[in-house]
N, C-alpha and C positions, 0 to 999 in steps of 0.2 A: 931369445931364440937364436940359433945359430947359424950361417949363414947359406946354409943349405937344410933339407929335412934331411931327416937322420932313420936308424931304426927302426920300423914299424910302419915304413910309409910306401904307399902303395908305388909312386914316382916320385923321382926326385925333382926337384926345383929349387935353383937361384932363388932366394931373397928377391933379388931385383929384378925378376920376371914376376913376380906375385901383382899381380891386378889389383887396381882400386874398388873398394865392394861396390861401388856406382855401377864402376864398368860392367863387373860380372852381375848385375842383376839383372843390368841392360841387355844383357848376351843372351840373356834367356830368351828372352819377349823379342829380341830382334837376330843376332847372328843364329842362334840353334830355335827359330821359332819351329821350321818344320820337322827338326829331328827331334828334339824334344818339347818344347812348349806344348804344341799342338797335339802331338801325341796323349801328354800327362790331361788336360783337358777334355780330348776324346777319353780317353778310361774314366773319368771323375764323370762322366756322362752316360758313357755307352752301355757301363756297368753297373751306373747309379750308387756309387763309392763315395759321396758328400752330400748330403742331406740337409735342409734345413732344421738347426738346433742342433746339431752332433759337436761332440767333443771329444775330440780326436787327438791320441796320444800319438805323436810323432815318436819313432824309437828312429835313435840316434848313431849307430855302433864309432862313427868315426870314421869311417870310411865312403869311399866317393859316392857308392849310391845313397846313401843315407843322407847325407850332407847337402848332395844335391834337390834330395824329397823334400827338408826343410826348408829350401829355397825357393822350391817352386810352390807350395804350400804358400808362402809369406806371399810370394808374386799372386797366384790367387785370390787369395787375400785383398792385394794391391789394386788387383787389374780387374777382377773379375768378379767374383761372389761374395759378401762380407757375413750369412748367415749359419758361420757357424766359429766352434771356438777350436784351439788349439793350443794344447800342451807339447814341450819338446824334452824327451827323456833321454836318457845314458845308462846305461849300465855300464859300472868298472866290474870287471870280470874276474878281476887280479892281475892288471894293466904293471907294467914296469913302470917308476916314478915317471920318467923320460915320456912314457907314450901316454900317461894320463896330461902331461902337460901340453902334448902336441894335441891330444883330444880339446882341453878347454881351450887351447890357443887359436885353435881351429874356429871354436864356436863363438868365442869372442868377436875375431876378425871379423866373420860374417854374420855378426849381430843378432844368430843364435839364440837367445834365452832359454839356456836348457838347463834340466835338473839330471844332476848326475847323482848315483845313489853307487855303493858297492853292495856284488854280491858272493865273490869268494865260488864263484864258479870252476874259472882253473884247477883249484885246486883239490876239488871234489870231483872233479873229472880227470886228473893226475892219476887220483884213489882207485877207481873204477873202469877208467875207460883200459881198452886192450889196441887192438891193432886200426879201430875206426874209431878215432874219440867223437869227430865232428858231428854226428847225427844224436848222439846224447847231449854231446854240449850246444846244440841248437834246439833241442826240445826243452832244458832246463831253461834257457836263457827264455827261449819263448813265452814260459810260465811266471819266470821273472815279471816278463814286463807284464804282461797279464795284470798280473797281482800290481802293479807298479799304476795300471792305465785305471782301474778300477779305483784301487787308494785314490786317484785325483778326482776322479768320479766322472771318468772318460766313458765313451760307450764304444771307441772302436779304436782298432789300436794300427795305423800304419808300420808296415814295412816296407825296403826299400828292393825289393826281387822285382827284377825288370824281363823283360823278354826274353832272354838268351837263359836267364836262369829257368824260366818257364820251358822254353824246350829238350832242358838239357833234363830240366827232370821226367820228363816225358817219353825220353830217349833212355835212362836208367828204367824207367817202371818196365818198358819193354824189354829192354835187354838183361836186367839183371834180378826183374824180380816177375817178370813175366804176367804182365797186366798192363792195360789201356790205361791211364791216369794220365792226369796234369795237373799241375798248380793252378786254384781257381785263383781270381780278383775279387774276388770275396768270400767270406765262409762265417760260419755263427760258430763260439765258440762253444765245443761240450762242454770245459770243466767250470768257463768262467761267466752264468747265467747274464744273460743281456750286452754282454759284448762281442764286437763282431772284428778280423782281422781285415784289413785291404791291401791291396798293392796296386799304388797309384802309379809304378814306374811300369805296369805291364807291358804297356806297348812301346817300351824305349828300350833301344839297341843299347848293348853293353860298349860300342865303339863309340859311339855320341855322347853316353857319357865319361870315356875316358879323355876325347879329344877335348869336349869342358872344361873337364878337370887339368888337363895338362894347357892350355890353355890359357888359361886364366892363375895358373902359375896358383894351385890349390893343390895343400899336402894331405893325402886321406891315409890312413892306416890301413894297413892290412886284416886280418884278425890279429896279429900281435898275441897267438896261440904257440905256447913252446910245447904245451902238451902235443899239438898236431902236428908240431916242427922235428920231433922223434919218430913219426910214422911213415911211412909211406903206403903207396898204392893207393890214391884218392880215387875214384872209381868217376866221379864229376869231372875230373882234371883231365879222363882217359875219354871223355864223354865227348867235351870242350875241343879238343884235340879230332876227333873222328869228326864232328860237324865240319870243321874248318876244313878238315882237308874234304869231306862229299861235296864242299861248296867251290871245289876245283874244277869239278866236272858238272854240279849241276848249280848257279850258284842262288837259285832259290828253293832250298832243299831247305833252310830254316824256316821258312814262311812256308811253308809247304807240311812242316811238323806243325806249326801253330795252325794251323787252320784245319789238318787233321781231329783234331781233339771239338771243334763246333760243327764235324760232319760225318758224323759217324753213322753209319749205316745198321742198326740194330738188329736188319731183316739180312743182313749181311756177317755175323758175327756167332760164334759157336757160344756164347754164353756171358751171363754180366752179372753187377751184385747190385743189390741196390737197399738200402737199411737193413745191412745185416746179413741180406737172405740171398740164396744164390739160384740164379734163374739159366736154364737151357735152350738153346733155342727149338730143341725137341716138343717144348710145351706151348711153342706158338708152333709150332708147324701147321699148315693146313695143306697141304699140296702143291704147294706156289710151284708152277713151271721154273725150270730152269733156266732161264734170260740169256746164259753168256754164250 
């Protein structure tokens, strides 16, 4: 490897800034206990995402939150629960030689045991995709591992979306597709009978895990996507952008969308869907005085 990360990698770092995997295991449990340890444990809890006997496919992309999920998983592991099993997945995508080698280098260092598999995704979404690749080539992938966590005969398939991805899609349903939605912390899958998704990074700041990451001198990849590297107008990136700067004026306006979405006022809302079927609130009306 060479003496700095190259290509495909989310930050750059020295060689010689790169941490002993002692240290950075340690950093979990003791320097980031309250930004993240604690956190990943409250959701493994609060949301009942770890079960005793689950076999849980870790998905892996390469990049920092991913990386960091199968670290805190092992610490788990280590420190805390030992009643369930866990597999560590990859999918190559159609990676460039360079970034599949910074993938396994990656998982080596950090003692990792992952199973990488190709699936020739790029370039089926190359064929297809038009001016938004990303949301196809995230559904395919998804199915991927699906089919990937089942094959080992997993029953629930982590990924690595952490908080800020949670409100940013929360913030798209509203403004761009005109609906109340969020990303749950768990859900059953339709297409893939008896498995179920989680996201044990829910309640971790996307900054906690970047200062980890750079940190502890850990190279993650980006998506290493040149189909999405031809596009523009990310509509998440314009999302990412608008929190940051409301959080100038108000600066808990992100904690203030998550927590929207577990207090929702039903008797306060013009209509909702619920398996399927679409409800008014015409049809609970009974007279209720007007409060405000």
């Amino acid at each position: 490897m060479s003496d700095i990360a190259g290509k495909g990698c989310d930050i750059l770092v020295p060689l010689s800034e790169r941490k002993g995997l002692r240290e950075i295991e340690k950093s979990i449990i003791k320097k980031y206990r309250k930004d993240i340890w604690s956190k990943f444990v409250r959701a493994i809890t609060e949301y009942r995402l770890v079960e005793e006997g689950d076999r849980i496919a870790v998905a892996i992309s390469g990049g920092k939150d991913s990386l960091l999920m199968a670290k805190l998983f092992q610490e788990l592991k280590r420190h805390g629960r030992d009643n369930f099993q866990l597999e560590f997945i990859a999918m190559d995508p159609g990676y460039h030689e360079s970034i599949r080698r910074l993938l396994e280098d990656n998982c080596q260092y950090l003692q990792i045991p992952v199973h990488i598999f190709d699936s020739g995704v790029f370039n089926i979404i190359d064929d297809i995709a038009k001016d938004y690749p990303c949301y196809m080539c995230a559904k395919m992938r998804r199915g991927i591992l699906y089919n990937k966590a089942k094959e080992l005969g997993c029953n629930k398939l982590a990924l690595g979306h952490h908080f800020n991805d949670v409100i940013e899609t929360t913030m798209l349903n509203v403004l761009y597709t005109g609906n109340f939605g969020t990303m749950l912390p768990k859900l059953k899958s339709t297409n893939f009978e008896g498995l179920e998704l989680i996201r044990p990074l829910y309640l971790i700041e996307e900054s906690a895990i970047e200062d980890f990451t750079s940190s502890n001198g850990i190279w993650p990849l980006n998506c290493a996507c040149m189909v999405a590297a031809k596009k523009i107008g990310n509509k998440r990136h314009e999302i990412k952008a608008m929190i940051k700067e409301m959080k100038k004026t108000f600066k808990d306006v992100d904690k203030s969308i998550f927590k929207a979405a577990a207090n929702v006022k039903l008797e306060a809302v013009l209509g909702w869907r619920k398996d399927g079927k679409q409800y008014s609130y015409l049809e609970e009306y009974h007279g209720v005085e007007d409060r405000e």
